[in-house]
N, CA, C and O atoms as a Tripos MOL2 file, in Angstrom:
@<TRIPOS>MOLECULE
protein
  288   287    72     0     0
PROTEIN
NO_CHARGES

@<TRIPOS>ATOM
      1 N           0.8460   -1.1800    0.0000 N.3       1 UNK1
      2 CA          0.0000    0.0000    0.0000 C.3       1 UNK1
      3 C           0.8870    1.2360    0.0000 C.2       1 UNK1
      4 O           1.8110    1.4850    0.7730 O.2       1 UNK1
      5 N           0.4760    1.8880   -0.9090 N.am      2 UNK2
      6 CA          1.4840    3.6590   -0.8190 C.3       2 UNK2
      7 C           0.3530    4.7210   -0.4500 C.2       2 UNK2
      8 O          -0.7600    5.0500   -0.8640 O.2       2 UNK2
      9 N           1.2600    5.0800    0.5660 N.am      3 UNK3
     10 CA          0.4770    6.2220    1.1660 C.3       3 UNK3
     11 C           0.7100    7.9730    0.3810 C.2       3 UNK3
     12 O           0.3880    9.0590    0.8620 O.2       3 UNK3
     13 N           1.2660    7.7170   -0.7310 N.am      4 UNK4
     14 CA          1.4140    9.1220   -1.2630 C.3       4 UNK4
     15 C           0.3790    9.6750   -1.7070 C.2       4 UNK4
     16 O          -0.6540    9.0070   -1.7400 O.2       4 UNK4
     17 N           0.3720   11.1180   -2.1950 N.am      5 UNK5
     18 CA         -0.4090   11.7490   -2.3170 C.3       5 UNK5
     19 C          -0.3970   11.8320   -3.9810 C.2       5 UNK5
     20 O          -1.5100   11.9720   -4.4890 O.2       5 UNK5
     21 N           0.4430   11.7800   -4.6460 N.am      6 UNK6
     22 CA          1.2130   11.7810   -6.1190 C.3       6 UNK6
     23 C           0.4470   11.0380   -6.4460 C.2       6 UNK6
     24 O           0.2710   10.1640   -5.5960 O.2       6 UNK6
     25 N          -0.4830   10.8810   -7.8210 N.am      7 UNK7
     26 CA         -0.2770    9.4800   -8.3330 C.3       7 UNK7
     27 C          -0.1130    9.8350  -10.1400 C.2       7 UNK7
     28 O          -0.5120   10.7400  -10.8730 O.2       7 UNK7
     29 N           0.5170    8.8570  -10.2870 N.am      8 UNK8
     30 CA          1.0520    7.3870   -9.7100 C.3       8 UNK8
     31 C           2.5910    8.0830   -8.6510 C.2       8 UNK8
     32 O           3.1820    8.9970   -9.2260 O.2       8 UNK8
     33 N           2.9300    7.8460   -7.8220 N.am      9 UNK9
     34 CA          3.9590    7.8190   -7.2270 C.3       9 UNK9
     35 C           5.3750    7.5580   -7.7840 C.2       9 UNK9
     36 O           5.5800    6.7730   -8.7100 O.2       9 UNK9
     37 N           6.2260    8.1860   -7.2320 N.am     10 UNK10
     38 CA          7.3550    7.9390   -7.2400 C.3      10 UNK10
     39 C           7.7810    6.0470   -7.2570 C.2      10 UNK10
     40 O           7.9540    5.0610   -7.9730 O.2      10 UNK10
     41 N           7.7690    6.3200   -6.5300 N.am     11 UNK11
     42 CA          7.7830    4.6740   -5.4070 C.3      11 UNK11
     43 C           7.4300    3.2940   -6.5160 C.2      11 UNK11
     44 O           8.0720    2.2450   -6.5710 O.2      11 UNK11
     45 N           6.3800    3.6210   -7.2350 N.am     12 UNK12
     46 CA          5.2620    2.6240   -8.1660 C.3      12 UNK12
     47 C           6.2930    2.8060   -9.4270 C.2      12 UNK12
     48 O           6.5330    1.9180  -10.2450 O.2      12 UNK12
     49 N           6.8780    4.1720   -9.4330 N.am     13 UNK13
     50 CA          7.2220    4.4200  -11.2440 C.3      13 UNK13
     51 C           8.9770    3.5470  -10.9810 C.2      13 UNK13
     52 O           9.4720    2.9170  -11.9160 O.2      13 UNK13
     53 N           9.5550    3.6400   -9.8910 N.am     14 UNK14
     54 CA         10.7040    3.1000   -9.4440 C.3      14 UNK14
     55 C          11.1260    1.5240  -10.3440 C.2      14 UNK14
     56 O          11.8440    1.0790  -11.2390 O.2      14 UNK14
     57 N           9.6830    0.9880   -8.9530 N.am     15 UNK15
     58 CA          9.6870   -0.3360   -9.9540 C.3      15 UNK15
     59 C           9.5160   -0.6680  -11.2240 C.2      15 UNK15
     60 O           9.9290   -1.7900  -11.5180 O.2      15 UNK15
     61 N           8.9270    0.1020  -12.2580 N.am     16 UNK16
     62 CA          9.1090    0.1440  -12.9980 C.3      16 UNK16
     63 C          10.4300    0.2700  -13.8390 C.2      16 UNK16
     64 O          10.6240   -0.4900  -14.7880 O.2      16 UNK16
     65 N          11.3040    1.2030  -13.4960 N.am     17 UNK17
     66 CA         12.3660    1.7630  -14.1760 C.3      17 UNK17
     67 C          13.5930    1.2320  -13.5960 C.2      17 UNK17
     68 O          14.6260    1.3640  -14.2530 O.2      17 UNK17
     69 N          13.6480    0.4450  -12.0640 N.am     18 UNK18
     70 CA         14.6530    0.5300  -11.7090 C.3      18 UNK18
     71 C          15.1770    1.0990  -10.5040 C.2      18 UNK18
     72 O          15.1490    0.6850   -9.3450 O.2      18 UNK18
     73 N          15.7730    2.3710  -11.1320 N.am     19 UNK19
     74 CA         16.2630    3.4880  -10.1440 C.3      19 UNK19
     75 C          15.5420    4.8890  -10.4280 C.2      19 UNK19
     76 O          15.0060    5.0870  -11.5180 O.2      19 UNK19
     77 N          15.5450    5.8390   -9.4350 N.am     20 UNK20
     78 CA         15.5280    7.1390  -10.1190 C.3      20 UNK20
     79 C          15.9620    7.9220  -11.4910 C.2      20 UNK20
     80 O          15.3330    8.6940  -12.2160 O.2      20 UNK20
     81 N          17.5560    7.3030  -11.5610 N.am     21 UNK21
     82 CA         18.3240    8.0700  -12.5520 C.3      21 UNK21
     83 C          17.7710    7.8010  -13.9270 C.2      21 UNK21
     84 O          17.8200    8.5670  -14.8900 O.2      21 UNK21
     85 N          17.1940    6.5010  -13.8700 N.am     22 UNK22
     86 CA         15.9410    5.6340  -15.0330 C.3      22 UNK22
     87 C          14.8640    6.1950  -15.2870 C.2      22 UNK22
     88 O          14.5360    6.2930  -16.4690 O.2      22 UNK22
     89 N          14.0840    6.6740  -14.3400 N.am     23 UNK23
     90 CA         12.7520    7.1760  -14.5270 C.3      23 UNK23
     91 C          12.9200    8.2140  -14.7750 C.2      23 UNK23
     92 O          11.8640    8.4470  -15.3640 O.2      23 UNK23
     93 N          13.6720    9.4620  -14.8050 N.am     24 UNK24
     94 CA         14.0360   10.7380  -14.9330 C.3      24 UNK24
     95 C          14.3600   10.5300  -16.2410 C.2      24 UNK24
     96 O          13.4880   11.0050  -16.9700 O.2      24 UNK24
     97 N          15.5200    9.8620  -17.0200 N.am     25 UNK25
     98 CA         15.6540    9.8800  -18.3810 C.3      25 UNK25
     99 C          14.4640    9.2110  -19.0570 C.2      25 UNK25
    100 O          14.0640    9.8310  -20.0420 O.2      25 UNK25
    101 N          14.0570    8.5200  -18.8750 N.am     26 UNK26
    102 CA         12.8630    7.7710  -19.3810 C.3      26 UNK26
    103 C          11.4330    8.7500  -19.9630 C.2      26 UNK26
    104 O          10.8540    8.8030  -21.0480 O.2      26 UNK26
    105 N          11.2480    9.4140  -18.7070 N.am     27 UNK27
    106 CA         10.2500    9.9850  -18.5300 C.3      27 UNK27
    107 C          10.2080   11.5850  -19.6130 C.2      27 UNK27
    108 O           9.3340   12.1190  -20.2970 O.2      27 UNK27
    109 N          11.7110   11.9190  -19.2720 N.am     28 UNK28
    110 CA         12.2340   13.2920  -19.6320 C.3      28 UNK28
    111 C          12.6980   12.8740  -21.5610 C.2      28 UNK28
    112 O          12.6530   13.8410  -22.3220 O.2      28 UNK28
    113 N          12.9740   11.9150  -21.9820 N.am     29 UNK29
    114 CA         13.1130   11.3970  -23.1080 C.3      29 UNK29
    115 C          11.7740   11.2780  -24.3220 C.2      29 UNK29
    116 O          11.8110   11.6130  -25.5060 O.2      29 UNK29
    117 N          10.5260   10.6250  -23.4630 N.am     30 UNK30
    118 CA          9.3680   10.5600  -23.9350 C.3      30 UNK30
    119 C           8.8130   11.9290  -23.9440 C.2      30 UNK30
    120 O           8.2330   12.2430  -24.9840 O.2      30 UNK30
    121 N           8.8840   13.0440  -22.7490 N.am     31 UNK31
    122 CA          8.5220   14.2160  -22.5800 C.3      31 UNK31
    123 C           8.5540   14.9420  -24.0590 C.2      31 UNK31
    124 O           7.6150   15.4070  -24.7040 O.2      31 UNK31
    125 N          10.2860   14.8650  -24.4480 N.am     32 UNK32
    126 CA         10.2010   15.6310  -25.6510 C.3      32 UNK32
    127 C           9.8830   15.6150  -26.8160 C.2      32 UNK32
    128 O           9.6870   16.3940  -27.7490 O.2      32 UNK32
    129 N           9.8600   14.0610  -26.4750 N.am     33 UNK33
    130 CA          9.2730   13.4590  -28.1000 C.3      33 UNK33
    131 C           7.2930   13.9480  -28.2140 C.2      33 UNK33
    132 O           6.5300   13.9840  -29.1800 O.2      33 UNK33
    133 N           7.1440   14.1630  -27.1500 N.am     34 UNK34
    134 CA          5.2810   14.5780  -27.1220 C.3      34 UNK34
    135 C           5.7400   15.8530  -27.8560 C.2      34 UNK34
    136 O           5.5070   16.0010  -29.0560 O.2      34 UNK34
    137 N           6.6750   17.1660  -26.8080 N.am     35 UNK35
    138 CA          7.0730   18.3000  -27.2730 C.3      35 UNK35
    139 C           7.0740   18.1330  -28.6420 C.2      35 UNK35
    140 O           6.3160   18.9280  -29.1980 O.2      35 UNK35
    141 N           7.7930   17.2040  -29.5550 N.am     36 UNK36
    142 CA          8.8690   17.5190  -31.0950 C.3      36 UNK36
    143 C           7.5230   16.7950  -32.0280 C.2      36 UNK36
    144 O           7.7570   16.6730  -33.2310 O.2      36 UNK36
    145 N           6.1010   16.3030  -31.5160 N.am     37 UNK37
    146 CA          4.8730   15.9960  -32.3300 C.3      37 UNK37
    147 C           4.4960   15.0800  -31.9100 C.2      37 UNK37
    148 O           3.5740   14.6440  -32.6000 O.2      37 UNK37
    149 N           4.7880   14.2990  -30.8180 N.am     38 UNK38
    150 CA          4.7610   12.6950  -30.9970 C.3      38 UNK38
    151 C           3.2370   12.3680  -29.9770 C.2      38 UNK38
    152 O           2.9510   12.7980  -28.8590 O.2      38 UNK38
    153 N           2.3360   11.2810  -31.0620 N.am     39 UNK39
    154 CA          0.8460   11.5930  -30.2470 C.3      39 UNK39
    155 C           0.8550   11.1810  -28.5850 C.2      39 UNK39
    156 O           1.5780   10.2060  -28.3810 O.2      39 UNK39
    157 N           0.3800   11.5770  -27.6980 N.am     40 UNK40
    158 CA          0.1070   10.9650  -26.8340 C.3      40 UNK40
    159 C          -0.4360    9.6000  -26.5820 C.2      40 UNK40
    160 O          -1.5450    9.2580  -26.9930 O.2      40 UNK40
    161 N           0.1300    9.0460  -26.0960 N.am     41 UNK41
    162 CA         -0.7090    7.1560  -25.8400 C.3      41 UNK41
    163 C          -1.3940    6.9770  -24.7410 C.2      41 UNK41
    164 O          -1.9540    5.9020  -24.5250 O.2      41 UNK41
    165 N          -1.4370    7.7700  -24.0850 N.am     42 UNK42
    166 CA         -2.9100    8.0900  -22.9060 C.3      42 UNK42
    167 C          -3.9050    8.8660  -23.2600 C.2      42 UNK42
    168 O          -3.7420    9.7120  -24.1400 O.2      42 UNK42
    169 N          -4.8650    8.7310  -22.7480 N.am     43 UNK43
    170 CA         -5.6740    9.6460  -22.7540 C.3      43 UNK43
    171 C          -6.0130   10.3460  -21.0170 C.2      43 UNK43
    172 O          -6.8090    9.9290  -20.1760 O.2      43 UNK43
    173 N          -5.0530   11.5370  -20.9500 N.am     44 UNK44
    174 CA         -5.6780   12.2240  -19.4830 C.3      44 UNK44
    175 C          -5.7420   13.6030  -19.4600 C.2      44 UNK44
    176 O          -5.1030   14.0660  -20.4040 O.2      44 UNK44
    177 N          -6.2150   14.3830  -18.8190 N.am     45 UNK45
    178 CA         -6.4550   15.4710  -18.7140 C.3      45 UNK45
    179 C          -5.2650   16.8800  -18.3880 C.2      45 UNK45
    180 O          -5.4140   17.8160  -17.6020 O.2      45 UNK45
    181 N          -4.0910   16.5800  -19.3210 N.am     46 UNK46
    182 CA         -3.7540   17.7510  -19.1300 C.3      46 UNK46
    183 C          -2.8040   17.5760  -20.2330 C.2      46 UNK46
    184 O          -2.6250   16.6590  -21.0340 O.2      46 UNK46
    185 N          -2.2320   18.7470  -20.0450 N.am     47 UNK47
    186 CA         -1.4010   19.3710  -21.6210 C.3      47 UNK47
    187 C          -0.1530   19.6860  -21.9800 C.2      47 UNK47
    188 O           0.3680   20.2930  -22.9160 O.2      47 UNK47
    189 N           0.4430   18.7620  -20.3780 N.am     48 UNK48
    190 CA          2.2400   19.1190  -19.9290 C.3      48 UNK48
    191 C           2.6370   17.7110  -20.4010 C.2      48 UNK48
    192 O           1.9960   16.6800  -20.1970 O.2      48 UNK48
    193 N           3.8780   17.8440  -21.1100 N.am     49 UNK49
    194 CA          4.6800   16.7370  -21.8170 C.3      49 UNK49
    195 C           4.8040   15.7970  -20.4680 C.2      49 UNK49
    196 O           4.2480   14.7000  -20.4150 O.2      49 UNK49
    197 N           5.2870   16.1280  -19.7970 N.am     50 UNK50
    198 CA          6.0910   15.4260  -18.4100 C.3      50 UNK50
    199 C           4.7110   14.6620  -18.1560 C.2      50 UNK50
    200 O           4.6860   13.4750  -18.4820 O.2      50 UNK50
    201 N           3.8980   15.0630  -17.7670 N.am     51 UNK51
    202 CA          3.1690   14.8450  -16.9000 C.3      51 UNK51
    203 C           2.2000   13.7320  -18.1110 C.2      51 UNK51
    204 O           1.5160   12.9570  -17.4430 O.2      51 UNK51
    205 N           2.0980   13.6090  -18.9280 N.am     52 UNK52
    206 CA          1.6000   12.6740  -19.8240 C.3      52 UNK52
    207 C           2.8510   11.5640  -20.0790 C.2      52 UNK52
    208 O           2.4890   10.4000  -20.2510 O.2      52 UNK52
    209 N           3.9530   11.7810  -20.1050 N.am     53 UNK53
    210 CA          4.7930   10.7810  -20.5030 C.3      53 UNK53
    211 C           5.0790   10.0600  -18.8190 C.2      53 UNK53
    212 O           5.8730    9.1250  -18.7180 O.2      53 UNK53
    213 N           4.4510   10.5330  -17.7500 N.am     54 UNK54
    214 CA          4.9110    9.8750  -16.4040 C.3      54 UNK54
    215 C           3.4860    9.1500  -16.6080 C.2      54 UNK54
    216 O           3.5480    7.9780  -16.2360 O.2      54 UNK54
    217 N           2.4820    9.4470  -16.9950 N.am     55 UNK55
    218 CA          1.1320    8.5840  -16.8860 C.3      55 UNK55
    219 C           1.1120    7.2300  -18.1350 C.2      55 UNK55
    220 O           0.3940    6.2300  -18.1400 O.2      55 UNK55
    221 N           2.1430    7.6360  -19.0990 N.am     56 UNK56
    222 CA          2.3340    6.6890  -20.1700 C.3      56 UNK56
    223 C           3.0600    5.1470  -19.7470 C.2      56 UNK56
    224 O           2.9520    3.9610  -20.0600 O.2      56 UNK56
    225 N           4.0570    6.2290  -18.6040 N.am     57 UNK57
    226 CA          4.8290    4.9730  -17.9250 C.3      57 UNK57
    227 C           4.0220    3.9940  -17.0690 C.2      57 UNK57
    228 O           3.8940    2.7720  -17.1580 O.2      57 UNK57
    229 N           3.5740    4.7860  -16.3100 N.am     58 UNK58
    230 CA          2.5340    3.8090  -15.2840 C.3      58 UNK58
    231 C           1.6760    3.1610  -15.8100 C.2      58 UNK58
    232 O           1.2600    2.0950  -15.3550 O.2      58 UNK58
    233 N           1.3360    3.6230  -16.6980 N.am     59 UNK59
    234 CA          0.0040    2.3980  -17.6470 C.3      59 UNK59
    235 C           0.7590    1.2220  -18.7350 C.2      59 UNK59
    236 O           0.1040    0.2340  -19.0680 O.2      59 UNK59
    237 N           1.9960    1.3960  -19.1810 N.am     60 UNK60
    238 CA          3.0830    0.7660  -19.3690 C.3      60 UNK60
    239 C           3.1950    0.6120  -21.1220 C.2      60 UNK60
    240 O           3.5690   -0.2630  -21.9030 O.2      60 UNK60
    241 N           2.5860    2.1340  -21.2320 N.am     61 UNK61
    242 CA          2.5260    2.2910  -22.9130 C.3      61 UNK61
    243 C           3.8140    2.6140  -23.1340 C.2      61 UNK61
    244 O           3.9080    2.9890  -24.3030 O.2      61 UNK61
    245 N           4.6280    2.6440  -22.7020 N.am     62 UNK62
    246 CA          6.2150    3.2610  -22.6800 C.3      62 UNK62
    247 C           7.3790    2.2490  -22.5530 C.2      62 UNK62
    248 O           7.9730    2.0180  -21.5000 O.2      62 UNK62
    249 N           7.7220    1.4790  -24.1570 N.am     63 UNK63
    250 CA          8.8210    0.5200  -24.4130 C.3      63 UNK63
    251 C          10.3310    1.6760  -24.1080 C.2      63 UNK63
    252 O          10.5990    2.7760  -24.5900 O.2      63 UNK63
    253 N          11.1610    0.6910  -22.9690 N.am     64 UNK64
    254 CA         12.2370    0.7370  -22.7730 C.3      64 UNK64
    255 C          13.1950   -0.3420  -22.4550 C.2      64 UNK64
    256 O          12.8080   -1.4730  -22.1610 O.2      64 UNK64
    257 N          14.8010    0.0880  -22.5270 N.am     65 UNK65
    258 CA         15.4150   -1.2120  -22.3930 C.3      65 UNK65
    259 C          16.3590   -0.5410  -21.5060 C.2      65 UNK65
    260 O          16.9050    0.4850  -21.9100 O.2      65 UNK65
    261 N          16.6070   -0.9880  -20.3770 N.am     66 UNK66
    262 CA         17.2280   -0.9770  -19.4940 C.3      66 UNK66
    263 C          18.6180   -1.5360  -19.0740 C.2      66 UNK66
    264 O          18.6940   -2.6130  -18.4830 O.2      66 UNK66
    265 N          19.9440   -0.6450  -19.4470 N.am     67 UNK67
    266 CA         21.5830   -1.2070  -19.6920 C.3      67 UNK67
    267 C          21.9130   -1.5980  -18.3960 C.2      67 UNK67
    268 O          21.4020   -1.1240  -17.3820 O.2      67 UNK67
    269 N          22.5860   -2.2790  -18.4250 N.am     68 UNK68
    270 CA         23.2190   -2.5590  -16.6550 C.3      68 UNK68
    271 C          24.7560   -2.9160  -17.2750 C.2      68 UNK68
    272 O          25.1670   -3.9500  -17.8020 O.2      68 UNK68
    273 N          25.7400   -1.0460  -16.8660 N.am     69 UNK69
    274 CA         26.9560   -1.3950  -16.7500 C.3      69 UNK69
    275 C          27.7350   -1.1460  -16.1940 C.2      69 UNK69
    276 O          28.2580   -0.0320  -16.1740 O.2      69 UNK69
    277 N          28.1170   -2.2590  -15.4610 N.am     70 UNK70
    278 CA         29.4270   -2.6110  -14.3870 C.3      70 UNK70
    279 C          30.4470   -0.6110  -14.1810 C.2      70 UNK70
    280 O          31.0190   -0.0450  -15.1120 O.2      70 UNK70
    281 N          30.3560   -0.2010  -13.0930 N.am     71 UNK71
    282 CA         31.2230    0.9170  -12.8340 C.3      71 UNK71
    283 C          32.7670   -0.0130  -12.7330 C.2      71 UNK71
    284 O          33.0220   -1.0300  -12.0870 O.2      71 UNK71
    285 N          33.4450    0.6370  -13.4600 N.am     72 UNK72
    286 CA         34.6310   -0.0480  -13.5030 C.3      72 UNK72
    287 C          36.3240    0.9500  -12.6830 C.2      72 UNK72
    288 O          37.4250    0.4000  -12.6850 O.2      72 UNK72
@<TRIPOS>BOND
     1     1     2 1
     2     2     3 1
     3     3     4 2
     4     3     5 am
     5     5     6 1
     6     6     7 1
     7     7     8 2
     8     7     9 am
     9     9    10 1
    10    10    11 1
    11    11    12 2
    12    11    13 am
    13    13    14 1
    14    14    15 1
    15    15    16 2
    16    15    17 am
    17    17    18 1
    18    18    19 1
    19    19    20 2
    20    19    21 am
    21    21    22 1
    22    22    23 1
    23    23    24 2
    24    23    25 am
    25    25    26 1
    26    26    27 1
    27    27    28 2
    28    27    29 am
    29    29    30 1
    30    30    31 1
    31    31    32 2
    32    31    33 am
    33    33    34 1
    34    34    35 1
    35    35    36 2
    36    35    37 am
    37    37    38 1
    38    38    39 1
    39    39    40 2
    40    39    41 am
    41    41    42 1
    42    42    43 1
    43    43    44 2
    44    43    45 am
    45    45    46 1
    46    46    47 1
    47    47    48 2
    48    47    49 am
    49    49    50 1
    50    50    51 1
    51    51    52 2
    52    51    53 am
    53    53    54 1
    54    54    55 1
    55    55    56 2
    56    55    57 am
    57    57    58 1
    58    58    59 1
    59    59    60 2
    60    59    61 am
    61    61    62 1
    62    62    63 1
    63    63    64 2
    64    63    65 am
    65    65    66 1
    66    66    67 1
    67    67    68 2
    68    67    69 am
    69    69    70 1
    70    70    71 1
    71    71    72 2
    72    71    73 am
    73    73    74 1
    74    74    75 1
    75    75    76 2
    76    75    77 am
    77    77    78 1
    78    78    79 1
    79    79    80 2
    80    79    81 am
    81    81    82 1
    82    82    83 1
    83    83    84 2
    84    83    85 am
    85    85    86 1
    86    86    87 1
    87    87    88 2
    88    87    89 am
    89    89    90 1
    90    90    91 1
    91    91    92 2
    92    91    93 am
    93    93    94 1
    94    94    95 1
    95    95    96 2
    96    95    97 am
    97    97    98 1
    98    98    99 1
    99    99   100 2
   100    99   101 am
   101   101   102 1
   102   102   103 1
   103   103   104 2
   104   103   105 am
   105   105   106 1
   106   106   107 1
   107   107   108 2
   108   107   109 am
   109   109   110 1
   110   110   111 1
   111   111   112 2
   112   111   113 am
   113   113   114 1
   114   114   115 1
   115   115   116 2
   116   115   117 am
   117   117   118 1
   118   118   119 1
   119   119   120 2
   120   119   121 am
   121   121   122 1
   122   122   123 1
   123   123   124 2
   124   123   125 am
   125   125   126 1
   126   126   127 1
   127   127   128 2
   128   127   129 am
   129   129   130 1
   130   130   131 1
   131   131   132 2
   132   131   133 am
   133   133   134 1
   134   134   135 1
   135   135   136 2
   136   135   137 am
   137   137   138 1
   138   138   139 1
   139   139   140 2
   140   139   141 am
   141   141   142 1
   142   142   143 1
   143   143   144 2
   144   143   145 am
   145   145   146 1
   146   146   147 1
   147   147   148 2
   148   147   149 am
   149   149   150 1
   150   150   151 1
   151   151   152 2
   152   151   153 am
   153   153   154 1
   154   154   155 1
   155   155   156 2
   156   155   157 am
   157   157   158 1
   158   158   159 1
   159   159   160 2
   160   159   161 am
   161   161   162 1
   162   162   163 1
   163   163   164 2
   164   163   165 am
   165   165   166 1
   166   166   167 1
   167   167   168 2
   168   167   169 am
   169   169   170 1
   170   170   171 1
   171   171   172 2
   172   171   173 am
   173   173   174 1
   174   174   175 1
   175   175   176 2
   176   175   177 am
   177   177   178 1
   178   178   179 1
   179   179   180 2
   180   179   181 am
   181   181   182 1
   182   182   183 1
   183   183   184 2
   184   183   185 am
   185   185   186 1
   186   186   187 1
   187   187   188 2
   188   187   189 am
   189   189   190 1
   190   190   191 1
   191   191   192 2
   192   191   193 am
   193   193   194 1
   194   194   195 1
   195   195   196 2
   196   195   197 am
   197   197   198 1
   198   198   199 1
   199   199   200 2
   200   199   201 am
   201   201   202 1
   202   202   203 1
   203   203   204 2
   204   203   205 am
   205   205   206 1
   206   206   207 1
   207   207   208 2
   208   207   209 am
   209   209   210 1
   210   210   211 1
   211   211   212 2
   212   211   213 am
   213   213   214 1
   214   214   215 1
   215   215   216 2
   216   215   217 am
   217   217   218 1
   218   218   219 1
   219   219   220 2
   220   219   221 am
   221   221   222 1
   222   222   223 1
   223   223   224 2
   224   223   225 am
   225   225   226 1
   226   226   227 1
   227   227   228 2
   228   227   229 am
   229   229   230 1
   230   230   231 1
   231   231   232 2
   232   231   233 am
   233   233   234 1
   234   234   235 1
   235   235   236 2
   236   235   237 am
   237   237   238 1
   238   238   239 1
   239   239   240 2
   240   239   241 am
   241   241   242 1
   242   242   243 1
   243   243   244 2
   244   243   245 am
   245   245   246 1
   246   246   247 1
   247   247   248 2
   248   247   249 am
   249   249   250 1
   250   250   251 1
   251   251   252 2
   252   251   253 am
   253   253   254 1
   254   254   255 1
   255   255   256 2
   256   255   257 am
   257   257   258 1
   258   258   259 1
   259   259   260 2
   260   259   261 am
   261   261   262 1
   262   262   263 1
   263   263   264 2
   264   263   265 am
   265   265   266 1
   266   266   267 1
   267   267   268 2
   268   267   269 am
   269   269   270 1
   270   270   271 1
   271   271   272 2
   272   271   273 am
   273   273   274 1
   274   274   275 1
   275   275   276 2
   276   275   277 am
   277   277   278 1
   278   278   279 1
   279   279   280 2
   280   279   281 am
   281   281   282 1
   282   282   283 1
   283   283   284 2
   284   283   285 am
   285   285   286 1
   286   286   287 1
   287   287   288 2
@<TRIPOS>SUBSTRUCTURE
     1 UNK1         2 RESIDUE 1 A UNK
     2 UNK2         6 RESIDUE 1 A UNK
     3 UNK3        10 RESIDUE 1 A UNK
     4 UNK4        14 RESIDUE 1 A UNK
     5 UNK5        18 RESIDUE 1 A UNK
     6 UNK6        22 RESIDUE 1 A UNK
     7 UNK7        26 RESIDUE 1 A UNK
     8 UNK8        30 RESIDUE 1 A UNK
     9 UNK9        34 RESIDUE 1 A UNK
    10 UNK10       38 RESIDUE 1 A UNK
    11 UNK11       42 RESIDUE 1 A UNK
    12 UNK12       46 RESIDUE 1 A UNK
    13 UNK13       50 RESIDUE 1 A UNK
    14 UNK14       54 RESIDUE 1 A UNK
    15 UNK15       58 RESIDUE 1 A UNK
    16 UNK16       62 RESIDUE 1 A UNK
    17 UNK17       66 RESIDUE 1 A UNK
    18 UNK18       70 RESIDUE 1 A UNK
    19 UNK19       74 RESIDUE 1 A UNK
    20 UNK20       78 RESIDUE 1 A UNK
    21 UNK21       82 RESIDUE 1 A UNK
    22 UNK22       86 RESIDUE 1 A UNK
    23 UNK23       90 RESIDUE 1 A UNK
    24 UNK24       94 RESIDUE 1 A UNK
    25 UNK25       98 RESIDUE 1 A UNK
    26 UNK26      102 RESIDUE 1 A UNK
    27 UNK27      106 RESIDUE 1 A UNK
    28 UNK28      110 RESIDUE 1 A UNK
    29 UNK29      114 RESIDUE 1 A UNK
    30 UNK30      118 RESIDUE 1 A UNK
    31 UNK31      122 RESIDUE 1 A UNK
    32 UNK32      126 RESIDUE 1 A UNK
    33 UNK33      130 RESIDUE 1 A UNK
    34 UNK34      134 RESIDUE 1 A UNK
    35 UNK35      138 RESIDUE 1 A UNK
    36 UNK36      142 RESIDUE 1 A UNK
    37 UNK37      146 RESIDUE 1 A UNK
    38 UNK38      150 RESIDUE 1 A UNK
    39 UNK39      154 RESIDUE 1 A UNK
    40 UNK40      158 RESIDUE 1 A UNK
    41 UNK41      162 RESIDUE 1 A UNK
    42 UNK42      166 RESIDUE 1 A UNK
    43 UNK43      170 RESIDUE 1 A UNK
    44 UNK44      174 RESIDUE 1 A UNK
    45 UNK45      178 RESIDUE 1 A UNK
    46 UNK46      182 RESIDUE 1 A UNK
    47 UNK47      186 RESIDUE 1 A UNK
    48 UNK48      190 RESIDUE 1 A UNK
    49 UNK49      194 RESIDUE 1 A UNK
    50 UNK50      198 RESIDUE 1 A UNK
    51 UNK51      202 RESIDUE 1 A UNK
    52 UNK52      206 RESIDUE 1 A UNK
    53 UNK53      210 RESIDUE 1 A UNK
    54 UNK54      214 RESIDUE 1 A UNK
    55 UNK55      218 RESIDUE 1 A UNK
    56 UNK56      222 RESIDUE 1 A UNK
    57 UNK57      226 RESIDUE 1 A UNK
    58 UNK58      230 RESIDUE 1 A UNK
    59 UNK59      234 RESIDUE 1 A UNK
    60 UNK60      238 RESIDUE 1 A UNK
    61 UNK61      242 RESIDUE 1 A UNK
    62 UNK62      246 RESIDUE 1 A UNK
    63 UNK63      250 RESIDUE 1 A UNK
    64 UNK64      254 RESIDUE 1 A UNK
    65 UNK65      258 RESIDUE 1 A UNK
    66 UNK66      262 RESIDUE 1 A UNK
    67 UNK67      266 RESIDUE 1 A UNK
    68 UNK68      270 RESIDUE 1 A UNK
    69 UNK69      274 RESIDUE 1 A UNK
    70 UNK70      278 RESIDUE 1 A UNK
    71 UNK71      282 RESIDUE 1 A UNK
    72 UNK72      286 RESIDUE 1 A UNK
């Protein structure tokens, strides 16, 4: 159970992505592509890139691939 006030939450979009540093590029990546024409794949009520490409994630219209490399 998440007690936040956000939704979808931080916390929910995590698992999704990983880590923070994931969901921030992820999110901020799709953002601009709405910005540069690209249709929305939700349908919700508002008109901010961010905020449609964080609702894209949580509903899981949003293909990504996730690198895992070794700090050397």
């Amino acid at each position: 159970m998440n007690n936040s006030m956000i939704n979808p939450s931080v916390v929910d979009l995590k698992k999704k992505t990983g880590d923070r540093y994931s969901l921030v590029v992820i999110t901020s990546k799709r953002a601009r592509q709405i910005i540069a024409g690209d249709k929305p794949l939700v349908d919700i009520d508002s008109n901010k890139a961010l905020t449609i490409a964080i609702n894209e994630l949580d509903q899981d219209k949003v293909n990504f691939n996730l690198v895992n490399e070794g700090i050397k």
